[in-house]
C-alpha positions in Angstrom: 167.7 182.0 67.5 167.7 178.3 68.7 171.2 178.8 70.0 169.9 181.7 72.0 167.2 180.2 73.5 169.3 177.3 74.5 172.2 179.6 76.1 169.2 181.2 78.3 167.5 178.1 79.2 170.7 176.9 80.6 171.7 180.5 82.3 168.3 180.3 84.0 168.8 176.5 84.9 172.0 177.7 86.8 171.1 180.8 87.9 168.2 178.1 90.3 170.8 175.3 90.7 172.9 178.3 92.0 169.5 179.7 94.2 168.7 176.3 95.4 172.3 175.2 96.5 172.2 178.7 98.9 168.8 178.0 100.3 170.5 174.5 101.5 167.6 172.7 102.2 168.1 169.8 104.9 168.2 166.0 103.4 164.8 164.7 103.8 162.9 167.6 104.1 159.2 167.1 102.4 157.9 169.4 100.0 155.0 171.0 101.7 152.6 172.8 99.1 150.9 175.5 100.6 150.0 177.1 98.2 150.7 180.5 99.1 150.1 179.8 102.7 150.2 177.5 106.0 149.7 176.8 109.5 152.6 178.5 110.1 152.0 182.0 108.8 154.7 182.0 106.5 154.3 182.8 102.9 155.8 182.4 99.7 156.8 185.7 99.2 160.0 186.7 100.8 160.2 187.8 104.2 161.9 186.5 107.3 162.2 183.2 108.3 159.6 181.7 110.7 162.0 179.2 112.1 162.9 179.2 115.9 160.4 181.1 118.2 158.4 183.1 116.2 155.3 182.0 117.1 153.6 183.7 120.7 153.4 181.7 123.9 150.2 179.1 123.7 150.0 180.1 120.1 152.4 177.3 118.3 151.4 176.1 114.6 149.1 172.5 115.3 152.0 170.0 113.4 153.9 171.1 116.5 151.4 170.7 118.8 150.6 167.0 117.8 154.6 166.7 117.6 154.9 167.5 121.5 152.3 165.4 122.6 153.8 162.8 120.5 156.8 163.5 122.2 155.1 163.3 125.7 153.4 159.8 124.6 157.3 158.7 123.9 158.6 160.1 127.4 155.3 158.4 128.9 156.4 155.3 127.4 160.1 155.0 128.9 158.6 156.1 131.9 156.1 153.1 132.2 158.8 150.9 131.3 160.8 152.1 134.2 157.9 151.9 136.5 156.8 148.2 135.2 160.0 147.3 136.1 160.6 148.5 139.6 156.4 147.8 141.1 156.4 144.4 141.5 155.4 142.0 144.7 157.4 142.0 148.0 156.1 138.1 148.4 154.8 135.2 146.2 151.5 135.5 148.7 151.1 139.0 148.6 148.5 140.6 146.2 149.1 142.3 142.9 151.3 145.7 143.6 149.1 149.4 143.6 150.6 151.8 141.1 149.2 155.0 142.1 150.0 158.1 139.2 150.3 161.5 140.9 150.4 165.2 139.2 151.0 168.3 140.7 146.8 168.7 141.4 147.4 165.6 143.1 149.7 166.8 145.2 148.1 170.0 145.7 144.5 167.9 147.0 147.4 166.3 149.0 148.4 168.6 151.0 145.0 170.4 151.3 143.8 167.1 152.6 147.2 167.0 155.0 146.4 170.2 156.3 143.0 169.7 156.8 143.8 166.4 158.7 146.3 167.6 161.3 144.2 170.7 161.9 141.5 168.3 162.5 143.7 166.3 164.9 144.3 169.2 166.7 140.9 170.3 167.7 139.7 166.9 168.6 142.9 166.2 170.7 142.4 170.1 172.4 138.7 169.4 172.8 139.3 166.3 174.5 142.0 168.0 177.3 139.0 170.7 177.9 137.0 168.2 179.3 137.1 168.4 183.3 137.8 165.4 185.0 135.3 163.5 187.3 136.5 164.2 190.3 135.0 168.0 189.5 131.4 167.3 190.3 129.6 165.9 192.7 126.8 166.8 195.1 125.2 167.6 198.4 123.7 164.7 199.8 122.1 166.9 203.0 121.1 170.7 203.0 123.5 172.6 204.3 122.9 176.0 206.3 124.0 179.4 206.9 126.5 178.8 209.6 127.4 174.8 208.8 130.8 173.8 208.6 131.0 170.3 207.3 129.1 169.0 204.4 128.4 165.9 203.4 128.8 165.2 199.6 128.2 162.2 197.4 131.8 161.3 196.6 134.6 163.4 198.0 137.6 160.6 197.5 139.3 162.8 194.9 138.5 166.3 197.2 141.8 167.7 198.5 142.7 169.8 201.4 143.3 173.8 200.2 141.0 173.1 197.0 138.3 175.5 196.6 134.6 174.2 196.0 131.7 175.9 194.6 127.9 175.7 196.0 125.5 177.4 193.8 127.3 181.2 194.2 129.5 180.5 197.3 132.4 179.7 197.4 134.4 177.3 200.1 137.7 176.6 200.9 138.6 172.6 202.2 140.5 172.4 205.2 139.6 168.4 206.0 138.3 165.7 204.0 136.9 162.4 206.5 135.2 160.3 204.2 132.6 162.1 202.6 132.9 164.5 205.3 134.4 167.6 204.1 135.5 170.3 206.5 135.2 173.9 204.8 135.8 177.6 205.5 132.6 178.8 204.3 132.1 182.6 202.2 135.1 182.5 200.3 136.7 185.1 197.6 134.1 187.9 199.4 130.9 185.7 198.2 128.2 185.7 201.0 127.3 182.4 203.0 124.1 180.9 202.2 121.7 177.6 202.2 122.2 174.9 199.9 119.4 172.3 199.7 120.0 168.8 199.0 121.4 167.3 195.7 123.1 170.9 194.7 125.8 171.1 193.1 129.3 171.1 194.1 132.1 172.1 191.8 135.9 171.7 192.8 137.1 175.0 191.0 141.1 173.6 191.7 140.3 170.7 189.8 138.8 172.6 186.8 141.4 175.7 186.7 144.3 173.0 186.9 146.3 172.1 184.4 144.9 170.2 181.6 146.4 166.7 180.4 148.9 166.9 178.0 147.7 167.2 174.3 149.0 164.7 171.7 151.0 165.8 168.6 148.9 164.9 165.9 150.2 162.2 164.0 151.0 162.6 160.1 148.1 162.1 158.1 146.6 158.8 157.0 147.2 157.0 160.2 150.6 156.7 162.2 153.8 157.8 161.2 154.3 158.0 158.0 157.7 159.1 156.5 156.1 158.7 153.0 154.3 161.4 153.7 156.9 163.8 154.5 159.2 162.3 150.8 155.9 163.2 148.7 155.6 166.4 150.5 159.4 167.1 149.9 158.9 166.0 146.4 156.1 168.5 145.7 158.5 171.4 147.0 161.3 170.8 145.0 159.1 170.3 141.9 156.7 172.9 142.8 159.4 175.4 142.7 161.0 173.6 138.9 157.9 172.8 137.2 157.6 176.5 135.5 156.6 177.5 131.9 160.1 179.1 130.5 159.4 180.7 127.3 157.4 177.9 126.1 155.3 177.9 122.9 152.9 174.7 124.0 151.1 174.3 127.3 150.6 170.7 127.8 148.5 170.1 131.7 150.0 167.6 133.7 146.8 165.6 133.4 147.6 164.7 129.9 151.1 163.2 131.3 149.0 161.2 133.5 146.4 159.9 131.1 149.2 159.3 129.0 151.2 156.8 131.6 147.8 155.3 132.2 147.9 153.8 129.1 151.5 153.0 128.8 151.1 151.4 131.6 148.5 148.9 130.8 150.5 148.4 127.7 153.2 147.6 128.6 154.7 143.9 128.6 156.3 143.7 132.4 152.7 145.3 133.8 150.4 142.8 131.8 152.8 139.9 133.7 152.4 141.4 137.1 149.2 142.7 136.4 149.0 146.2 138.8 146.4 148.1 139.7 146.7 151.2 138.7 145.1 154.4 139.6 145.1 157.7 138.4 143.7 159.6 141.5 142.5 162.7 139.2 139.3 160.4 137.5 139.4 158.0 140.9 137.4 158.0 143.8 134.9 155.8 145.8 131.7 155.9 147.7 133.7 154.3 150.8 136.1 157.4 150.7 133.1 159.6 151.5 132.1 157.8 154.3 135.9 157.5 155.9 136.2 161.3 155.7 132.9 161.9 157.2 133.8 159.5 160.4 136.6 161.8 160.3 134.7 164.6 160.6 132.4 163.2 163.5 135.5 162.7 165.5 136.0 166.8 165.9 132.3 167.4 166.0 132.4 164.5 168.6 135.3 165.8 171.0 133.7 169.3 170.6 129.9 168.2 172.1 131.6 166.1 174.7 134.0 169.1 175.9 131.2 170.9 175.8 128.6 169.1 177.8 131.6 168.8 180.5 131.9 172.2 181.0 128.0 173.3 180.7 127.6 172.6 184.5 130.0 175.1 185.3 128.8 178.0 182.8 125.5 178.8 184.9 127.7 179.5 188.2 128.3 183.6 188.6 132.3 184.2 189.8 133.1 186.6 192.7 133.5 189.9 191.6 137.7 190.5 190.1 137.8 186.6 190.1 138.9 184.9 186.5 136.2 182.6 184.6 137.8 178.9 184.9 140.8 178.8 182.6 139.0 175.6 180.7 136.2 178.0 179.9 138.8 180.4 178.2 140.4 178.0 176.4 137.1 176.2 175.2 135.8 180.4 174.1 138.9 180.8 172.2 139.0 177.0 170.4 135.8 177.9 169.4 136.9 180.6 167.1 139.3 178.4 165.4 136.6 175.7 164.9 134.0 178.0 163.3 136.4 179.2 160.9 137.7 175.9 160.0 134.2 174.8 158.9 133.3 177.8 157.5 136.1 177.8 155.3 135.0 175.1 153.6 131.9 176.6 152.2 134.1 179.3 150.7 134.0 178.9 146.6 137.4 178.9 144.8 137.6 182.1 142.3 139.1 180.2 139.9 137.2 176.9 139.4 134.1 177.9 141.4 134.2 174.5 143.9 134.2 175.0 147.7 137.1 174.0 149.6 136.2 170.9 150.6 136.5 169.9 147.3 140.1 169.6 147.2 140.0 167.9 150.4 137.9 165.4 149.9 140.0 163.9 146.5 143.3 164.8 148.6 141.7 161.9 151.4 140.8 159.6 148.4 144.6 160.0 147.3 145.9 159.4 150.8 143.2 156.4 151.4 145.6 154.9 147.9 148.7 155.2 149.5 148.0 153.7 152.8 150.0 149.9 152.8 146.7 147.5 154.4 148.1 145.2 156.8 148.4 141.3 155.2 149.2 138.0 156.6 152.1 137.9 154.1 156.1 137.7 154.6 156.5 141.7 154.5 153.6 142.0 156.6 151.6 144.2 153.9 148.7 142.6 152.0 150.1 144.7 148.5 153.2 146.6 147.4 152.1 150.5 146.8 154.0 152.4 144.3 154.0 156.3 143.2 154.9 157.7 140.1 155.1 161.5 139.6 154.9 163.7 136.2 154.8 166.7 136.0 155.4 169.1 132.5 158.1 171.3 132.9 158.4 172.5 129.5 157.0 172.1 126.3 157.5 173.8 122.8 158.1 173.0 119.0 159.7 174.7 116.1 158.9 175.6 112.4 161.4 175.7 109.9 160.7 177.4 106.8 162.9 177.0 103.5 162.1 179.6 100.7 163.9 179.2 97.2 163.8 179.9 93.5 162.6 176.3 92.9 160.1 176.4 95.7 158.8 179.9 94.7 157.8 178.4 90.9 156.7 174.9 92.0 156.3 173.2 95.0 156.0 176.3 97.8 157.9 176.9 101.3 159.4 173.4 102.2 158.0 173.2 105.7 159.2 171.7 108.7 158.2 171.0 112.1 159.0 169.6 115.4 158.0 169.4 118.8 159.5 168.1 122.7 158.6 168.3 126.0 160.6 167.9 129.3 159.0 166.2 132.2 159.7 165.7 135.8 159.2 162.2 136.9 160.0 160.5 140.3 158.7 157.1 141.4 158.4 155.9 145.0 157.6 153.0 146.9 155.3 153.3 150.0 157.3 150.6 151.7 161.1 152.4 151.2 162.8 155.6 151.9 164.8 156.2 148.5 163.1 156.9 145.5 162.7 153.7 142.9 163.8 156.9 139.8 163.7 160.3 139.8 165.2 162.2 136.3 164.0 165.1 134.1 162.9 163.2 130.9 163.5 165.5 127.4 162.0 164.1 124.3 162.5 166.3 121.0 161.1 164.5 117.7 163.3 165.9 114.4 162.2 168.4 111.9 160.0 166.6 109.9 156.9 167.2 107.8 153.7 165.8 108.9 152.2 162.9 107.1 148.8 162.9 106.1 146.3 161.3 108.4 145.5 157.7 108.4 141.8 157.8 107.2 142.0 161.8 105.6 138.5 160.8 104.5 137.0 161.6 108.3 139.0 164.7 108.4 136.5 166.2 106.0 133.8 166.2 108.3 132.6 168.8 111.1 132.2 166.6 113.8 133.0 162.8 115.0 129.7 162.0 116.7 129.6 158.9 114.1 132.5 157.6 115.5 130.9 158.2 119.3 127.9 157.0 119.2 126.7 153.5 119.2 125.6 152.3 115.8 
């Protein structure tokens, strides 16, 4: 009997060493005990493995969750490195460098704020060409009657033979000018001769209806030319059109890869030497930036009330029957339209986040404010070096591997595994060059591995952290 019982105890112990050896489990692998379960959903009893993509988009066990951001925190790291390495002074007398972090919101504020800016050019340089020019106006400076043929007006030095003046409703055409003297054919365009007392007013139609000065192209926006504002715009398309969620199990926001840089960048050893200031335009903004968009702002509303107060003396005048309004009046009716709905737009609430549209534009300014060089009495001429970095999460996923055998079915459970990567787009720029400083695709995968326990797994017993928040 003994015998027997020895020759099945060592059957059995083959028949698992046999088991075990197919399962194959990697070297290294902990021994999770699930106990019939974990995170994963996969089970002790059978079934298919839960390795690979198993798990539903968004939906990725939380061991590979912490893995990616782990990950992201390593990428973040090399990155700052990179970055500490490159943003450094242009001259000895220069100030410590700006190291502005940008995301794809960034960007986004950006260009609403770009957008916003030369639109806002537009209508103050068009508003401005609307307004007539002196020479329009001037006055009688005797009553003139029915039949009289020369008037005498205030100042007539920029009154030209063949232009056509206006007296309250008639019209006259100039055939001399002597002075202040101006010979005119009186009832012109079929309006009726009439009296015109002293002081009325006399409007030189040809010098309204002509054409208007030439409108400026806006400039880029921030001030002057600025062919860093047309890299970072470049930049956003190309990233725009990569930065896309492929079958990913983990959504990490870009504003996680920014928080995350934020502090490998004050950590790191080249930054604490040249000491930066960095900013992370998502969590930055200033009372002063308020008040430089709103002077912004004042400039439109501005070159709209003095366009307007230009061409209120001619709106009360009645044109001849057939004849066309002045063409400054047209063009002042129709800029009108575009100006209403360019401030009415701004009241309009986003469906998604519920802020009005100025919102955006107001943090785009704040970023564009950043990446402005100041002038500086220093060897480059700039008082501080500016420098961009962009991240943006491309991807981000994790795996679980499950191992079932004979052994892990009677003791320990599944043996568990988990990892967890991201891939990030990263690019950083200085405001005083043309070429990027970097620009690369950083991938970080951890291993398979098995999560070790927590550093203080007492506070993980507890519903809520408010000890560890509040002052005590």
């Amino acid at each position: 009997m003994t015998n027997l019982c020895m020759a099945i105890s060592g059957s059995l112990l083959i028949v698992l060493i046999a088991l075990s050896a197919n399962a194959q489990p990697a070297k290294g692998a902990g021994a999770g005990n699930t106990g019939g379960g974990n995170p994963g959903g996969a089970s002790n009893s059978g079934g298919p493995s839960a390795a690979g993509g198993s798990t539903a988009a968004g939906n990725a066990p939380f061991e590979s969750v912490m893995l990616a951001y782990g990950a992201l925190n390593e990428s973040m790291q090399a990155l700052a490195a990179r970055t500490c390495s490159v943003a450094v002074k242009g001259a000895d007398n220069e100030e410590a460098p700006l190291i502005v972090i940008v995301d794809q919101a960034s960007l986004s504020n950006l260009a609403a704020y770009d957008a916003f800016d030369r639109t806002a050019r537009f209508l103050t340089s068009t508003y401005t060409s609307m307004v007539p020019p002196p020479s329009a106006f001037t006055f009688l400076t005797t009553a003139a009657a029915v039949g009289t043929t020369v008037i005498n007006v205030n100042s007539a030095s920029r009154v030209s033979v063949n232009d056509t003046l206006q007296v309250d409703q008639e019209q006259m055409l100039v055939t001399a000018v002597s002075g202040n003297a101006v010979t005119v054919q009186r009832a012109q365009n079929s309006t009726p001769a009439a009296a015109h007392g002293n002081y009325a007013q006399v409007i030189d139609l040809t010098k309204i209806n002509a054409q208007p000065s030439a409108v400026v192209t806006p400039a880029a926006a921030g001030a002057g030319g600025d062919v860093f504002s047309d890299i970072v715009n470049a930049v956003a398309a190309v990233l725009i059109a990569a930065n896309s969620e492929t079958g990913s199990t983990i959504t990490i926001q870009d504003s996680s890869a920014a928080l995350a840089l934020f502090f490998n960048l004050s950590k790191d050893a080249k930054c604490q030497t040249s000491k930066p200031q960095i900013v992370y335009p998502g969590i930055y903004g200033t009372g002063t930036d308020l008040t430089n968009f709103n002077s912004s702002l004042d400039q439109v509303i501005n070159a709209r009330a003095t366009a307007l107060a230009g061409l209120a003396a001619i709106q009360p005048q009645t044109a001849p029957q057939g004849a066309q309004p002045p063409m400054r009046l047209t063009a002042f009716n129709t800029l009108d339209t575009s100006f209403t709905q360019f401030f009415q737009s701004w009241f309009a609430a986003n469906g998604t986040t519920g802020l009005s549209a100025l919102t955006p534009i107001v943090q785009g300014f704040s970023l564009r404010q950043r990446l402005l060089m100041e002038k500086g009495a220093t060897k480059t001429g700039y008082r501080r070096q500016v420098y961009v970095v962009y991240v943006s999460v491309a991807a981000a996923g994790g795996t679980l591997q499950d191992r079932k055998n004979a052994i892990s079915a009677l003791t320990t459970g599944d043996w568990i595994r988990y990892s967890g990567g991201v891939v990030v787009n990263a690019m950083v720029l200085s405001r005083s060059g043309q070429a990027p400083l970097f620009s690369g695709v950083l991938r970080y995968r951890s291993p398979l591995t098995h999560i070790k326990k927590p550093i203080d797994p007492n506070s993980t017993h507890y519903g809520d952290n408010m000890g560890d928040v509040l002052p005590r």
